[in-house]
C-alpha positions as CSV (number, residue, x, y, z in Angstrom):
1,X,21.6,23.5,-3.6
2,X,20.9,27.0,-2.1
3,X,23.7,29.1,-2.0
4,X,24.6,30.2,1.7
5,X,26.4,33.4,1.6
6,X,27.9,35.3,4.8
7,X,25.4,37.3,5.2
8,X,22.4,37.0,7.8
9,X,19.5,34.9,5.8
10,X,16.1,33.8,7.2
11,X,14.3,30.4,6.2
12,X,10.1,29.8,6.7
13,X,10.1,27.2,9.4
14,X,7.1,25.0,10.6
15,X,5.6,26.1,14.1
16,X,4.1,23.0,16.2
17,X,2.0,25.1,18.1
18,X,-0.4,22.7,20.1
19,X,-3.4,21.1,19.7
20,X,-2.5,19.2,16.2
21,X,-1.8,22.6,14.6
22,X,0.9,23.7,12.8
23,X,1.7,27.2,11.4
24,X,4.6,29.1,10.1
25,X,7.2,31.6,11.3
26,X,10.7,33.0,10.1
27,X,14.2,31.9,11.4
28,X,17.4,32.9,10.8
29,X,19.4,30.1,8.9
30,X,21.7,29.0,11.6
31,X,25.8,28.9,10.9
32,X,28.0,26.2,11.9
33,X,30.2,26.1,14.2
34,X,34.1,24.4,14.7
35,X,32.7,20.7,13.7
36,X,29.5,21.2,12.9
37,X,27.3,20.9,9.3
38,X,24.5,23.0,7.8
39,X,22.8,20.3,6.1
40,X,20.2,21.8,3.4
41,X,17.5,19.3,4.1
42,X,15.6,17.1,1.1
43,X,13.3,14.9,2.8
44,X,12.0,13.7,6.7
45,X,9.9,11.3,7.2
46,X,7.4,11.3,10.1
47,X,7.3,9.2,13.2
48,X,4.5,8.1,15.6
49,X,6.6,9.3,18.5
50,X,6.2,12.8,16.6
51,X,2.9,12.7,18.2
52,X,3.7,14.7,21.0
53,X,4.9,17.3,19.4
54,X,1.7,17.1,17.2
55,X,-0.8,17.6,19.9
56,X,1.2,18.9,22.7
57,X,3.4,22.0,20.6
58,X,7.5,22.5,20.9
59,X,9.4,25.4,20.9
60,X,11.9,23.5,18.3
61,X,11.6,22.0,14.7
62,X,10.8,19.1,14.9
63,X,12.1,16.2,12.5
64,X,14.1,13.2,13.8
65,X,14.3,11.1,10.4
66,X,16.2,13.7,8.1
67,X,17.9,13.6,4.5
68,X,20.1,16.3,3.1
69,X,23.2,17.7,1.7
70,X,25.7,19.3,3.0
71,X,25.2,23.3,2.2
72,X,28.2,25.2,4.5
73,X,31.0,22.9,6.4
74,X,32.4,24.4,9.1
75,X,35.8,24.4,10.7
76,X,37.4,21.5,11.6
77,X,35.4,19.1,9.5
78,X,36.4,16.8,6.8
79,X,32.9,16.4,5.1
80,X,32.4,18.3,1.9
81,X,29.9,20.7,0.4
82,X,27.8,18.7,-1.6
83,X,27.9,15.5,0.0
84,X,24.1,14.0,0.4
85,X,23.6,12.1,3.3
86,X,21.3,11.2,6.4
87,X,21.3,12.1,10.2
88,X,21.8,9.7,13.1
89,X,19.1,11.2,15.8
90,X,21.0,11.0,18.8
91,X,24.1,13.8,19.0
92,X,26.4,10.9,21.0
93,X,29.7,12.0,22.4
94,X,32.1,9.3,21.2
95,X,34.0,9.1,24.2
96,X,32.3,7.8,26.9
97,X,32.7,3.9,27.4
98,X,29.2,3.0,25.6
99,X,30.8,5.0,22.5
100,X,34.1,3.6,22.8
101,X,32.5,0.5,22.1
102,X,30.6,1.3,19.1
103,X,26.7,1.5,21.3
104,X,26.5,5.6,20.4
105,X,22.5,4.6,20.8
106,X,23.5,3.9,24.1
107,X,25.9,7.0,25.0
108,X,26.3,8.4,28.8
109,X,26.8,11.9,27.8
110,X,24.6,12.5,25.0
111,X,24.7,16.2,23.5
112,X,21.6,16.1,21.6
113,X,18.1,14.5,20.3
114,X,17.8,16.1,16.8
115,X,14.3,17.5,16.1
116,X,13.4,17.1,19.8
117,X,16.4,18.5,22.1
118,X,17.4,20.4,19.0
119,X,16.1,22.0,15.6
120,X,15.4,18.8,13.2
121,X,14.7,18.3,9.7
122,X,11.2,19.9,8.8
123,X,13.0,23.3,8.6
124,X,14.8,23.9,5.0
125,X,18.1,23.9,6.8
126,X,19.5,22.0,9.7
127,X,22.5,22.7,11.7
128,X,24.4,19.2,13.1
129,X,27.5,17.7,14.8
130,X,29.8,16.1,12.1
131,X,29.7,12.8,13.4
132,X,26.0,12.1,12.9
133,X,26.3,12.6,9.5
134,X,26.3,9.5,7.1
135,X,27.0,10.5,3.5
136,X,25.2,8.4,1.2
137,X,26.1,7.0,-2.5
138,X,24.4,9.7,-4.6
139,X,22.4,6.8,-6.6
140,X,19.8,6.5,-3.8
141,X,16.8,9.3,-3.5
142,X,16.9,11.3,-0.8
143,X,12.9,10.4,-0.1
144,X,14.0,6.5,0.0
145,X,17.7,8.0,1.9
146,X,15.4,8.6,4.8
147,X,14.7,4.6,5.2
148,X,18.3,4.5,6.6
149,X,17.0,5.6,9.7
150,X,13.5,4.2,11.5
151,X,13.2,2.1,9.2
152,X,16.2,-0.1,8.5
153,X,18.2,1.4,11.1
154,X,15.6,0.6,14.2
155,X,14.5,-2.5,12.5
156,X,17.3,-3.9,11.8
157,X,18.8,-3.6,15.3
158,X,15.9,-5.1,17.1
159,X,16.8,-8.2,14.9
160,X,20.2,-8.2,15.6
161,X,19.3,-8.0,19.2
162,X,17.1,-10.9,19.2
163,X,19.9,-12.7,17.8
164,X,22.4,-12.2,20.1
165,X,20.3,-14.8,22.1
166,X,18.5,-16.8,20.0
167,X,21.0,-17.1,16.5
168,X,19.2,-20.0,14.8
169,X,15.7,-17.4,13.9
170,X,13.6,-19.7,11.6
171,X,10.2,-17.8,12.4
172,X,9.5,-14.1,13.4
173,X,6.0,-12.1,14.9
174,X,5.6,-8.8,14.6
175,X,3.1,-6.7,16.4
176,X,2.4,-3.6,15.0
177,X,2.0,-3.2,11.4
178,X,3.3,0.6,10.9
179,X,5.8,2.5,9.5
180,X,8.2,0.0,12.1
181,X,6.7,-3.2,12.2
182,X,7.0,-2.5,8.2
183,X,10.4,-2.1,8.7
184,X,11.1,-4.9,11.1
185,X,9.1,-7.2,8.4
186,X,11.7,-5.6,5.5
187,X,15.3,-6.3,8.1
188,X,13.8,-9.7,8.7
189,X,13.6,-11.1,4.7
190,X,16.8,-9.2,4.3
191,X,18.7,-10.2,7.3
192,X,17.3,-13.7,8.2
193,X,16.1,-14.9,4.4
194,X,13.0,-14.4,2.6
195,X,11.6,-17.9,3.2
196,X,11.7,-16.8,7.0
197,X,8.1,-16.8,7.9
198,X,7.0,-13.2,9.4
199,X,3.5,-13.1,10.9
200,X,2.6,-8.7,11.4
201,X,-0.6,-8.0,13.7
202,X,-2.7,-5.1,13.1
203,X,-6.3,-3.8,13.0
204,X,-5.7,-1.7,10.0
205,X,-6.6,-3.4,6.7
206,X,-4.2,-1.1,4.3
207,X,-1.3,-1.7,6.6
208,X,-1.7,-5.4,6.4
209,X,-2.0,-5.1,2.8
210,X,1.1,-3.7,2.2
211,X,2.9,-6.1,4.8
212,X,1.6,-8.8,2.8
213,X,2.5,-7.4,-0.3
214,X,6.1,-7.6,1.0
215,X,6.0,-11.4,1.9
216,X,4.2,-11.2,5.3
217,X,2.1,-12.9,7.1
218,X,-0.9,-10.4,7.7
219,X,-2.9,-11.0,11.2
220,X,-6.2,-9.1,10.9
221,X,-6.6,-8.6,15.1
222,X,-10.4,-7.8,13.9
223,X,-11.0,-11.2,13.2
224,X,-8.3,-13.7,14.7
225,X,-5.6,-13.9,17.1
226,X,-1.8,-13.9,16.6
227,X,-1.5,-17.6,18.0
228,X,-4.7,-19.2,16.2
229,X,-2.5,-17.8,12.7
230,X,1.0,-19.1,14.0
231,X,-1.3,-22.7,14.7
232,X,-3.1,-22.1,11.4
233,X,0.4,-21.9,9.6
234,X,1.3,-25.3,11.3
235,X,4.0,-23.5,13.6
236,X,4.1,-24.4,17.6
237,X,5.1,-20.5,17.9
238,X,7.4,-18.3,16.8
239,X,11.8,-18.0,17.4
240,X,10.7,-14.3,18.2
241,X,9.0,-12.1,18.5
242,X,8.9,-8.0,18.3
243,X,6.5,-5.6,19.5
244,X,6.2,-2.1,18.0
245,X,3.2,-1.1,18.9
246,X,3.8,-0.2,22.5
247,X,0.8,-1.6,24.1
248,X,0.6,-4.1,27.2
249,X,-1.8,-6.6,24.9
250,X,0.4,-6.7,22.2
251,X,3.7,-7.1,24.1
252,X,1.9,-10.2,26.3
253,X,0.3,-11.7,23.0
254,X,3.8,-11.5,21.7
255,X,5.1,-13.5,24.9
256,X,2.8,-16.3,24.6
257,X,3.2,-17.2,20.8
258,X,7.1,-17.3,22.1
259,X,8.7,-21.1,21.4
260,X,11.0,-22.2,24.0
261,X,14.3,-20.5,23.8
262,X,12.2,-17.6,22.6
263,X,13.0,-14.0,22.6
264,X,11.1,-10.7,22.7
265,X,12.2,-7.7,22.0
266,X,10.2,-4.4,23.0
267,X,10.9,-1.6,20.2
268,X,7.4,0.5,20.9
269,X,7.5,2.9,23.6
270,X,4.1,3.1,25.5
271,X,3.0,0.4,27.9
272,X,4.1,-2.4,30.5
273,X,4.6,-5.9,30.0
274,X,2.8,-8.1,32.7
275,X,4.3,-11.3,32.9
276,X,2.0,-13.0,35.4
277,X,4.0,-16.5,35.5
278,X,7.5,-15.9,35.6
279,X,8.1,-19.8,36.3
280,X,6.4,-20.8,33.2
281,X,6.9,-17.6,30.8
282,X,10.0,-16.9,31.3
283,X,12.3,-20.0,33.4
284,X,10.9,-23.0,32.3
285,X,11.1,-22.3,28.9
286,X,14.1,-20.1,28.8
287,X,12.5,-16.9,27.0
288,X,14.0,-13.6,26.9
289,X,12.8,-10.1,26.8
290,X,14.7,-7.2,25.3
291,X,14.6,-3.8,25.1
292,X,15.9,-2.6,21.7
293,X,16.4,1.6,21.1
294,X,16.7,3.4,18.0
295,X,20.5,1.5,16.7
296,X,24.4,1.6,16.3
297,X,25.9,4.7,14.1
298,X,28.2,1.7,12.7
299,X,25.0,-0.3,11.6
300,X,24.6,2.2,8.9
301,X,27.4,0.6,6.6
302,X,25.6,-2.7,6.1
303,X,21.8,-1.1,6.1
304,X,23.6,1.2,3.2
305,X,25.0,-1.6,1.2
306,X,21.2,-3.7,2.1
307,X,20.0,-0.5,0.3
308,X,21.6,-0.2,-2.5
309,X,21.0,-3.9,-3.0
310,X,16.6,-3.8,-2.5
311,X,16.1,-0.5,-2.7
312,X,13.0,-1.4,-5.2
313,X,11.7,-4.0,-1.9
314,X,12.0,-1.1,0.9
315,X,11.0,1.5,-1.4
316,X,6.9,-0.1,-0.9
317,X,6.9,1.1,2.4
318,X,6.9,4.8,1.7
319,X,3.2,5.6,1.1
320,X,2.7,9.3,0.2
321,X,4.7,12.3,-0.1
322,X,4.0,15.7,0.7
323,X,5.8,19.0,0.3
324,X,7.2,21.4,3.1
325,X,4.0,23.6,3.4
326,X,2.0,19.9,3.7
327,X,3.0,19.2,6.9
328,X,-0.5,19.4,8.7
329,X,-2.2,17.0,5.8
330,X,1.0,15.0,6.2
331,X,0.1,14.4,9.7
332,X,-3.7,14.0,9.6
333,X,-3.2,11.3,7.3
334,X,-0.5,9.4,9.2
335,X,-2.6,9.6,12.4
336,X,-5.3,8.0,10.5
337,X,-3.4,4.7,10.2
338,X,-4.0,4.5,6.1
339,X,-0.8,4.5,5.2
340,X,3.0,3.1,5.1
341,X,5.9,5.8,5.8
342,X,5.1,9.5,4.6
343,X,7.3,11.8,3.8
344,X,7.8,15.5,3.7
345,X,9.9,16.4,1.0
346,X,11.6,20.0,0.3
């Protein structure tokens, strides 16, 4: 760990300067305030909604899916130097009613988006609020530490959202087979039982690959549709069903493979759902649809203990690691669709 004197220091920092170009600048390292933590960062992993940032440029770091430790505490906090751990995205106040009740994804006054409102992880050092810092057991990599987050956090919540209407899952679709869908697929064996049947859509052969390496499914879109494999499988549809790819096709594909009492649950940002028959899609046969964003601080306790127990299982998602001055080929090779979860590592 870097030792962080008094003095004024200055860190290289990436600069997402527009048209999927990324270049490099100095910063000064940033010191904490009354309840606040200069994590040294280890590892972010990157996101598909980074893709604005990408293409469009930011004036801050960006890097929403950090892993660290702890390199300066500053007053008021109880966390201590040294301590690895990961960072809940959203800086949520904890005393508005939504917090209160433990829905801090959900929070009225929110104080920050890390690596979007505010400097994220693909800096060498990251200045956050206390309380959206989860330390870690320091057996678990800081790479695979980063799974905490999209992965098993947002995946994992989606699930437990679907089952707050429909508890008796026995079958799952997923739409979408990236770095989310991935995860969904992983929170579905884990949470609902590996002998749950998963079907995962996609047109990318190397993502299905990997989703059937990890007891999916695999839908090729190129060459069949989500219902003729749910038929094929000897299934009248699915419990429910979970879009994360965003798009209007996938969400209404999603609806229609939907059993009666079924539930879907949007996770992907991006298009509208048109349900053309509400009598038949959505009354007759008692279907839901839910939204489902990012997850619950407390939801990290479980996913944590999940992780420790299958961290060889969740650890096939992450494709390819770069290092810190990778961060373009990181991203040209996300954006190409070959691949499971990259990471930039420090």
């Amino acid at each position: 760990m870097a030792d962080i004197s008094k003095t004024v220091q200055t860190m290289s920092i990436p600069l997402f300067v527009g048209n999927g170009k990324i270049e490099y600048g100095e910063e000064e390292i940033p010191v904490p305030g009354a309840g606040q933590l200069l994590l040294q960062v280890k590892a972010n992993a990157l996101c598909g909604s980074d893709r604005g940032q990408f293409n469009g440029g930011t004036s801050t770091t960006p890097g929403h899916e950090a892993s660290g430790i702890v390199a300066v505490a500053g007053p008021d906090t109880n966390t201590a130097v040294g301590t690895p751990g990961v960072v809940f995205l959203m800086g949520y106040c904890g005393k508005c009613p939504n917090c209160e009740q433990g829905y801090t994804n959900q929070c009225l006054d929110k104080r920050a988006d890390y690596g979007f409102s505010h400097d994220g992880g693909y800096g060498p050092f990251m200045l956050i609020d206390e309380n959206v810092f989860f330390a870690i057991d320091k057996s678990i990599p800081m790479t695979e530490a980063t799974m905490l987050l999209d992965i098993m956090g947002t995946g994992g919540h989606a699930i437990k959202r679907a089952s707050l209407v429909r508890p008796d899952i026995r079958s799952v679709a997923v739409t979408g087979a990236g770095p989310i869908g991935l995860g969904v697929l992983a929170m579905a064996k884990l949470l609902l039982g590996h002998e749950t049947p998963v079907f995962i859509t996609d047109f990318v052969p190397y993502r299905l690959a990997l989703a059937e390496r990890m007891g999916a499914v695999p839908v090729n879109l190129n060459a069949g549709s989500l219902a003729d494999a749910v038929a094929e499988a000897g299934l009248s549809g699915t419990d429910i069903a979970i879009d994360t790819s965003g798009q209007s096709e996938a969400r209404r594909s999603a609806l229609e493979v939907l059993n009666k009492r079924g539930v879907l649950v949007c996770v992907g940002h991006g298009q509208d759902l048109q349900v053309t028959n509400v009598s038949h899609d959505l009354i007759a046969t008692e279907r839901s649809v839910l939204g489902s964003e990012y997850f619950r601080y407390d939801e990290f306790e479980p996913n944590h203990k999940l992780m420790l127990d299958h961290l060889p299982y969740l650890s096939q998602i992450i494709t390819h690691r770069f290092k810190a001055n990778e961060i373009q080929e990181a991203y040209e090779l996300f954006f190409n669709g070959e691949t499971g979860k990259v990471v930039v590592e420090q």
